[in-house]
C-alpha positions, 0 to 999 in steps of 0.5 A: 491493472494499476492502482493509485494510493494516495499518501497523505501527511498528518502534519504540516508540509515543509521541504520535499523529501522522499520516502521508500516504500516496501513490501510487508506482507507480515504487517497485515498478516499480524493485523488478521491474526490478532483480529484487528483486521477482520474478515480480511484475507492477505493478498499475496505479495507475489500477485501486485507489485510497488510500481515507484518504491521511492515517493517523493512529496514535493515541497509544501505539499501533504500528498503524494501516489504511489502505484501499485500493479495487479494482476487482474485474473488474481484480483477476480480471486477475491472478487466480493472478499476484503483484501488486505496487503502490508506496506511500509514506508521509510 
């Protein structure tokens, strides 16, 4: 299953650049723990994939996808539960 992310500037756009995504699955994990994220339960970073780890915005543009892959019969696991996964970008 693919899922699109749209990643969006809180600034204003200038010249293209690309930024590297990752894996970070202490991120989120540290949200649940200190509460910030909950009811939420941390999907397993072995269960979907970054399709493009290097996102490119073009220039004056403040958006662009990301992808990531999933395995469906994972996703059913959590059917009707928050879910949650860390990223980050570079």
């Amino acid at each position: 299953m693919s899922i699109p992310i749209e990643l969006a500037l809180s600034g204003e756009a200038g010249p293209d650049f690309t930024v590297d995504v990752a894996n970070t699955p202490e991120v989120a994990t540290a949200l649940i723990n200190n509460g910030t994220l909950k009811d939420v339960i941390l999907l397993n970073s072995d269960n979907f994939a970054i399709t493009n780890g290097k996102i490119k915005f073009a220039a004056n543009s403040n958006s662009a996808k990301l992808e990531l892959t999933a395995r469906i019969s994972e996703l059913l696991k959590v059917t009707g539960k928050r879910a949650a996964i860390g990223l980050t970008i570079r």
